[in-house]
C-alpha positions as CSV (number, residue, x, y, z in Angstrom):
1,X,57.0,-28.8,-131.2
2,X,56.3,-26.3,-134.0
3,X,57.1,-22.5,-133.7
4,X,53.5,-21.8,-132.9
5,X,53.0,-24.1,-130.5
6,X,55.8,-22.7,-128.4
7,X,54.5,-19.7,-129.1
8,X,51.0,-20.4,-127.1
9,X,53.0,-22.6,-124.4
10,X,55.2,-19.4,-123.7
11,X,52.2,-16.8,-123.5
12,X,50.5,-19.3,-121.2
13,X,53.5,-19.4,-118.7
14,X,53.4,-15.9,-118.8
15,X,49.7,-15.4,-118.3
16,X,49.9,-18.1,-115.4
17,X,53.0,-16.9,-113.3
18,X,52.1,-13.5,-114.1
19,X,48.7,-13.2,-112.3
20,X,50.1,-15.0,-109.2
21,X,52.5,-12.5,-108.8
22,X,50.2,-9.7,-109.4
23,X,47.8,-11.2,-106.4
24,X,50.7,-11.5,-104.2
25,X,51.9,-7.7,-104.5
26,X,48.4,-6.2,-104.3
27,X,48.6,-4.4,-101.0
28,X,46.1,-5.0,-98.3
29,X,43.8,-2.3,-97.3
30,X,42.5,-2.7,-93.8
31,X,39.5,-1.1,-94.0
32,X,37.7,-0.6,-90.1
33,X,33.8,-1.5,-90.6
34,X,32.1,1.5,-89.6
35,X,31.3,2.9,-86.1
36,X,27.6,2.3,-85.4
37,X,27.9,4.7,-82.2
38,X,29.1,7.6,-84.7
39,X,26.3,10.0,-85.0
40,X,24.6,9.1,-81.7
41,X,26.0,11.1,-79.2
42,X,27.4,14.9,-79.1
43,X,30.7,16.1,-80.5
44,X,32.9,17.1,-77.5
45,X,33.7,21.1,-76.5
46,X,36.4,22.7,-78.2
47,X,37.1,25.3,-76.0
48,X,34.5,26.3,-72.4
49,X,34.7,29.6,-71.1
50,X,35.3,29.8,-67.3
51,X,34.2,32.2,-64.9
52,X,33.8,31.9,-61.1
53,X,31.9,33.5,-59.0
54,X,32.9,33.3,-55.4
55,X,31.1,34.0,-51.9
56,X,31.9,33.2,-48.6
57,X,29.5,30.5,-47.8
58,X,31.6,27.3,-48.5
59,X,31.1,24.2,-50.2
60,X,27.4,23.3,-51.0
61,X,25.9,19.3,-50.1
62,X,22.9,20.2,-52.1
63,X,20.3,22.5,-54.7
64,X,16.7,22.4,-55.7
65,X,16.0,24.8,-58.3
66,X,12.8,26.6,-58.7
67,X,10.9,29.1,-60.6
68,X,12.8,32.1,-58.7
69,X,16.2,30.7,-59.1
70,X,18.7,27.7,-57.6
71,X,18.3,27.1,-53.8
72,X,21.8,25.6,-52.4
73,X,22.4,24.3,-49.1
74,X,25.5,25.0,-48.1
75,X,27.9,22.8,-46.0
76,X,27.8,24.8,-43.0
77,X,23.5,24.6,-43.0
78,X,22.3,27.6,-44.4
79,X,20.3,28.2,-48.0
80,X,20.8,30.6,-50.3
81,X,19.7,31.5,-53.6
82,X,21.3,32.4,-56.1
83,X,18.6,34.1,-58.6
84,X,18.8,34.9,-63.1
85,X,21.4,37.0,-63.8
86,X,22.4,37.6,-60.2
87,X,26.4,37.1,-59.2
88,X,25.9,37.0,-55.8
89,X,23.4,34.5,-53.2
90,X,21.4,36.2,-51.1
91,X,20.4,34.1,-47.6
92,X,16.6,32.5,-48.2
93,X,16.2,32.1,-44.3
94,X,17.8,32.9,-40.9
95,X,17.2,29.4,-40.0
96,X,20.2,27.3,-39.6
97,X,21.7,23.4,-39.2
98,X,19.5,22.5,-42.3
99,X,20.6,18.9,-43.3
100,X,18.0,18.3,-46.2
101,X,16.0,19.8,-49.0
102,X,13.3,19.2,-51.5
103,X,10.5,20.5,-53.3
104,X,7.1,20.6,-54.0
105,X,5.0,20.5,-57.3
106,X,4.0,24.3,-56.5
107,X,7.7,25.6,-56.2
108,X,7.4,25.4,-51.8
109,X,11.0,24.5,-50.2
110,X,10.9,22.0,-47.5
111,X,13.7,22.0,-45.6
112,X,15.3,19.5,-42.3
113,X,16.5,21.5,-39.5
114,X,18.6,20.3,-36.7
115,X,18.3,16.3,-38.4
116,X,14.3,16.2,-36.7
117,X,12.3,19.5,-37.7
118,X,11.1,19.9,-41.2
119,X,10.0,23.4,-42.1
120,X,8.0,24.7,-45.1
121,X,9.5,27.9,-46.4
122,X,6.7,28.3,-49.1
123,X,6.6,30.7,-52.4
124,X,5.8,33.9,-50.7
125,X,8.2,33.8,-48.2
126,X,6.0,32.7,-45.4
127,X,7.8,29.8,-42.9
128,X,6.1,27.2,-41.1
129,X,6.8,24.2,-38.8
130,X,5.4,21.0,-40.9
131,X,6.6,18.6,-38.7
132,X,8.9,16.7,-36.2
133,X,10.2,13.4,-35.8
134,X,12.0,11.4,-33.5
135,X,14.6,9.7,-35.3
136,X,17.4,11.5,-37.5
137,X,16.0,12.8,-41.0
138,X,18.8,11.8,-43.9
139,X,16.1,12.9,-47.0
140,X,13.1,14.2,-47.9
141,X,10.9,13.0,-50.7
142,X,7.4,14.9,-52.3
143,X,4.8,12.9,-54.9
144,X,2.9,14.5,-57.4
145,X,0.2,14.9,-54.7
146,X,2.6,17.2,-52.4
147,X,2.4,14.2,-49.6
148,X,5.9,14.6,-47.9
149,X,8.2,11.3,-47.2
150,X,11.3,11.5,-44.7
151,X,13.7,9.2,-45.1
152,X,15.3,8.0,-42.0
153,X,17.4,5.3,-40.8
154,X,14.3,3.4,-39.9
155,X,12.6,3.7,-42.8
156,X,10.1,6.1,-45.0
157,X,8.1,8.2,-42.4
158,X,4.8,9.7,-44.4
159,X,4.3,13.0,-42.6
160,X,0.8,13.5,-43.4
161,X,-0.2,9.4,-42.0
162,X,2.0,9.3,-39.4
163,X,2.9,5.9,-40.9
164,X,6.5,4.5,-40.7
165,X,7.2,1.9,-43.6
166,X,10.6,-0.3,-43.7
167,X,11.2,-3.5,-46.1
168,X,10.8,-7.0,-45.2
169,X,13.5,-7.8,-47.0
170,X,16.3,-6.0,-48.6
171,X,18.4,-7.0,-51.9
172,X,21.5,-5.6,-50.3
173,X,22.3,-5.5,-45.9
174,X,25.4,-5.7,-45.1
175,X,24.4,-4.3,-41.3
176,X,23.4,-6.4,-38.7
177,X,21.1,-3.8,-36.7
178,X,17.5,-4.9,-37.6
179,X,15.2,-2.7,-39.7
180,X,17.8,-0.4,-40.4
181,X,19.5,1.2,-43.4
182,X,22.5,3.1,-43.8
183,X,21.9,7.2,-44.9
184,X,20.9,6.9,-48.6
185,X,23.0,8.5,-51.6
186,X,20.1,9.5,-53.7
187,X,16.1,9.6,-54.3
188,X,13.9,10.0,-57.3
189,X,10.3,10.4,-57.5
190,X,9.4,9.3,-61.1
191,X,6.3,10.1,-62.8
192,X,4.3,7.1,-61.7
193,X,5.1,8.2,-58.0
194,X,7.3,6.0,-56.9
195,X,10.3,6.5,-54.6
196,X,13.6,5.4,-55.4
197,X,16.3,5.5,-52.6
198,X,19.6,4.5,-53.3
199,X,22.4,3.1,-50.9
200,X,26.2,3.7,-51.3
201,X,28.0,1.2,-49.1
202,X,31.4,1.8,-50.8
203,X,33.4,-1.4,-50.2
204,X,29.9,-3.3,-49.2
205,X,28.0,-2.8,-52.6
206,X,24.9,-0.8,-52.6
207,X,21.4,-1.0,-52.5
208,X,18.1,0.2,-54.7
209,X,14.8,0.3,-52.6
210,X,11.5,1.1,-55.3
211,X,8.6,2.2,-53.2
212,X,4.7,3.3,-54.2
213,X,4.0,6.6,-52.3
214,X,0.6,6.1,-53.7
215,X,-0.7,2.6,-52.6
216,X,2.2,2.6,-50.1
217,X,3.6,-0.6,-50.7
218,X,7.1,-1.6,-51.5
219,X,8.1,-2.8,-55.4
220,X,9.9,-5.8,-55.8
221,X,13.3,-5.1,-58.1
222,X,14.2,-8.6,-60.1
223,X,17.8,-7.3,-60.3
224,X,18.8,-11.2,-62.7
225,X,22.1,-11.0,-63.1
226,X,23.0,-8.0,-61.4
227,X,25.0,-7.7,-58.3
228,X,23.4,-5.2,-56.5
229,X,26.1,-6.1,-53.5
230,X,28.9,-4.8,-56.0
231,X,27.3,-1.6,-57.1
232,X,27.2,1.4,-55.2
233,X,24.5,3.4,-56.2
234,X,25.3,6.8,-57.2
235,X,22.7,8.6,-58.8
236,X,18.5,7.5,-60.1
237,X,17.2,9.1,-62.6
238,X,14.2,8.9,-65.0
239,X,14.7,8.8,-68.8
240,X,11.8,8.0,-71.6
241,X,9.1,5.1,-71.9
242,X,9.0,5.1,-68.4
243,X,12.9,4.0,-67.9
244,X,14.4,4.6,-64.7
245,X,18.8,4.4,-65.0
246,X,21.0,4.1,-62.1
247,X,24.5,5.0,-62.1
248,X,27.1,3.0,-60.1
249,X,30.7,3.9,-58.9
250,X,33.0,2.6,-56.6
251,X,37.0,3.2,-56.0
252,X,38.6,0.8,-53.8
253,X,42.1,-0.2,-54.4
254,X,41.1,0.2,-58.2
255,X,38.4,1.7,-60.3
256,X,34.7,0.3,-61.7
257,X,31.7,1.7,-62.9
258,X,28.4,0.2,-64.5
259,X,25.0,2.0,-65.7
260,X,21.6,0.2,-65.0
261,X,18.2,0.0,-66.9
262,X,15.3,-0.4,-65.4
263,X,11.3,-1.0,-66.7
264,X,9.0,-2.7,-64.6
265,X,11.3,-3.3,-61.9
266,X,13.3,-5.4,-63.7
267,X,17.0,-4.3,-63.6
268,X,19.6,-4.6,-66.1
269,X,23.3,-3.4,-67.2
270,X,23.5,-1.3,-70.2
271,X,27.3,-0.7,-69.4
272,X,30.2,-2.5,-67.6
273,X,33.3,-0.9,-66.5
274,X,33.4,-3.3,-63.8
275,X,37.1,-4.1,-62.9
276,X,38.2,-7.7,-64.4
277,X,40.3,-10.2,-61.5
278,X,42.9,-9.4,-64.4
279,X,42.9,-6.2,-64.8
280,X,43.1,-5.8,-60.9
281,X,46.6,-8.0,-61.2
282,X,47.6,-5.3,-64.3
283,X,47.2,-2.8,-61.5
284,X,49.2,-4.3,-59.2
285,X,52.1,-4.3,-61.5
286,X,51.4,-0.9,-63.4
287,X,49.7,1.3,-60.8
288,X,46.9,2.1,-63.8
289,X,43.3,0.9,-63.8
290,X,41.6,0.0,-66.6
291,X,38.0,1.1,-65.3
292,X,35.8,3.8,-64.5
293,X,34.7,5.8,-62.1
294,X,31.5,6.4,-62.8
295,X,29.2,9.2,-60.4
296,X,25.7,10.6,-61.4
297,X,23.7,10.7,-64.2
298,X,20.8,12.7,-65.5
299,X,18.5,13.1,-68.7
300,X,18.8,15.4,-71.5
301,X,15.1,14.8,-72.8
302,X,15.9,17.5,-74.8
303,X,18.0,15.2,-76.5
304,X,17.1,11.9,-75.8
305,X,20.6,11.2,-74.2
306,X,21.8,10.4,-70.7
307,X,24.7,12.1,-69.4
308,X,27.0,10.9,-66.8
309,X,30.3,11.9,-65.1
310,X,33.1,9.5,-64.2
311,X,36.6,10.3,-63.5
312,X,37.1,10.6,-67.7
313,X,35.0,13.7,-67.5
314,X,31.3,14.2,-68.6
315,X,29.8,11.8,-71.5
316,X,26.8,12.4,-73.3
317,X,25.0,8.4,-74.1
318,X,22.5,6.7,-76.1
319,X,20.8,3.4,-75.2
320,X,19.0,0.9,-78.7
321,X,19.1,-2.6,-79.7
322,X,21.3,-3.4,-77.1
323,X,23.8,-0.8,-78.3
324,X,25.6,1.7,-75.6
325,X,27.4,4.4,-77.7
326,X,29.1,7.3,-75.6
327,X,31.2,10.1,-76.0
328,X,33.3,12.4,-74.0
329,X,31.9,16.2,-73.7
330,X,33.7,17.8,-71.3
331,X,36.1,17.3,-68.9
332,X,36.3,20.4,-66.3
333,X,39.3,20.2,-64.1
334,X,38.2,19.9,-60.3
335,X,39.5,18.9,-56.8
336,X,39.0,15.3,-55.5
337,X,37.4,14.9,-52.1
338,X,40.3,12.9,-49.8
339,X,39.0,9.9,-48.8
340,X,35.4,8.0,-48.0
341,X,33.5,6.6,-45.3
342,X,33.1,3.1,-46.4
343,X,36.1,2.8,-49.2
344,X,39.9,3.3,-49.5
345,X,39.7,5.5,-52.7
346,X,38.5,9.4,-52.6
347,X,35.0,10.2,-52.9
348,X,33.4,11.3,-56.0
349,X,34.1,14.8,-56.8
350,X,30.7,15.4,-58.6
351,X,27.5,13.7,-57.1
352,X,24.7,15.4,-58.2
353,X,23.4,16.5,-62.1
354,X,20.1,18.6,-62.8
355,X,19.3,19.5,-66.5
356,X,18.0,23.0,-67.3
357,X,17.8,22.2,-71.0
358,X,19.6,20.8,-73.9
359,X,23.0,20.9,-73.2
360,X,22.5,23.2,-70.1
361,X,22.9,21.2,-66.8
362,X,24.1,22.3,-62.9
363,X,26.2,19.8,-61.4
364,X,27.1,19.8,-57.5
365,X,30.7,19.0,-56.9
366,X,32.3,18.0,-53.5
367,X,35.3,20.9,-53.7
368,X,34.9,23.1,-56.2
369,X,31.1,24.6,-55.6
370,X,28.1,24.5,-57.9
371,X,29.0,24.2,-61.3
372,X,26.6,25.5,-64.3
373,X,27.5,24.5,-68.1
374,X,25.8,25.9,-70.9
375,X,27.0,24.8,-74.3
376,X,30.6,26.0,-74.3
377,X,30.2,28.8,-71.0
378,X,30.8,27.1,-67.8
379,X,30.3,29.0,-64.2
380,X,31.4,28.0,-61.1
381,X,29.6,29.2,-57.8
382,X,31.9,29.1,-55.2
């Protein structure tokens, strides 16, 4: 082999071996792909200012808020109203053992008194008896036309027909007494008049009745794959393009959650923090549950986002394409409620959301009073 050849054999090796080991040292870079929910939902708080406001009325079971200011029911019966700018309720009415509220498209306060007397405190001040029933009142529900709707144990009950209406059949019915339903966790009265009524059954599911307040007749709900029997229903509210969500939450042993879609009646899950049979038998052995608890909801239209609250705290979330993105906002340190009727687990703490505008909501807890969070200032009314 001549000189020259060697030469060209030797760089060869060199260029050959070399390479290989210059591929094997290259480090790897594990780049994540990006986060598609990035930009979709808000940043959470840094820092909430706290103030609370206390009075001597006790815990509240419900609000309405209107023109003049939020009306609260508080646990012992009685309303108050707490008007702009004002750091102390003042009583709306003398009347006592009020169980319900709602109102009307032209700010008037219905209210249930003693379970079968509704009374119509109206925007001047002026009370009036507007009716009577027999059986217990659990809600009351007004359409865009003013027509009032009780909800009873029996059924809807239109006060100005005198006609009862009840189901023939019911997705979810876990009791054996006929044409009867258990008191109802939440109603909605969406733009297109229908009333939504939702059932918490705790252990037993929960239930989602749909029905037309204007040609009175109940809406079929193709719930597919949903298990309406496994979801207590928390909280109905109406979003855009005529969406209606439901939020579902249940702690029995462990911890699950899901969010619902509806349009047309036709129900689906958006998002599942159902508890797994495996992740039950993690909990056995850790004590730690991998779900969520997950309460009410509401609708920033402000926005475009939904916000719920679970056990995590509140999240702000988007729903596209098939795509759930959510983020953590805030997460306000309150008491849990001991126990439930129908569950082994403690009530939700928070069961009710009302936006005011973007990023300014009221939320109804179970313990801590009536909570009111704007931007980074939070306010509790206790």
């Amino acid at each position: 082999m001549t000189t020259r050849s060697m030469f060209f054999l030797v760089a060869m090796l060199l260029l050959v071996f070399g390479c290989n080991k210059t591929i094997e040292t290259l480090p790897v870079l594990d780049i994540p792909p990006p986060d598609p929910c990035r930009t979709r939902v808000w940043e959470p708080l840094d820092s909430v200012t706290i103030d609370t406001i206390f009075n001597t009325h006790g815990s509240y079971r419900d609000f309405v808020v209107t023109r003049k200011g939020v009306v609260a029911l508080s646990e012992s019966g009685k309303l108050f109203r707490w008007e702009p700018g004002s750091r102390r309720a003042k009583r709306l009415t003398d009347r006592s053992g009020i169980s319900a509220i709602a109102l009307d498209k032209d700010d008037n306060i219905y209210f249930v008194e003693r379970d079968k007397n509704i009374y119509r405190y109206d925007a001047t001040g002026k009370l009036n008896l507007a009716g009577r029933l027999d059986s217990v009142i659990h809600r009351l529900a007004i359409n865009s036309r003013n027509e009032v709707f009780a909800i009873t144990s029996y059924g809807i009950h239109s006060m100005d027909t005198q006609q009862k209406f009840f189901p023939d059949s019911l997705p979810n019915n876990p009791f054996v007494i006929p044409r009867f339903w258990y008191k109802p966790s939440c109603t909605l009265v969406d733009s297109a008049d229908n009333l939504w009524i939702g059932f918490d059954y705790g252990e037993w599911g929960g239930n989602l009745i749909s029905f037309n307040t204007i040609t009175r007749k109940f809406n079929p709900i193709l719930f597919d794959s949903v298990l309406i029997s496994l979801l207590p229903v928390m909280s109905v509210f109406a979003g855009e393009n005529k969406t209606i969500y439901a939020t579902t939450g249940m702690m029995h042993f462990t911890v699950s959650g899901a969010i619902l879609a509806i349009q047309n009646h036709k129900a689906r899950v958006i998002y599942d923090r159902l508890s797994k049979p495996e992740e039950f038998h993690d909990y056995l052995q850790t004590g730690i549950s991998k779900g969520e608890y997950i309460g009410p909801g509401a609708f920033d239209h402000a926005s475009g986002q939904l916000l719920y609250y679970s056990n995590d705290g509140f999240f702000y979330a988007t729903f596209s394409g098939n795509l759930f993105c959510k983020g953590l906002y805030y997460k306000p340190r309150l008491t849990w409620e001991q126990g439930q009727k129908m569950a082994v687990g403690p009530g939700m703490n928070v069961t009710k959301i009302h936006f005011l505008g973007d990023r300014e909501f009221l939320f109804l807890t179970s313990e801590s009073g009536i909570g009111y969070l704007n931007h980074d200032k939070l306010t509790f009314f206790e």
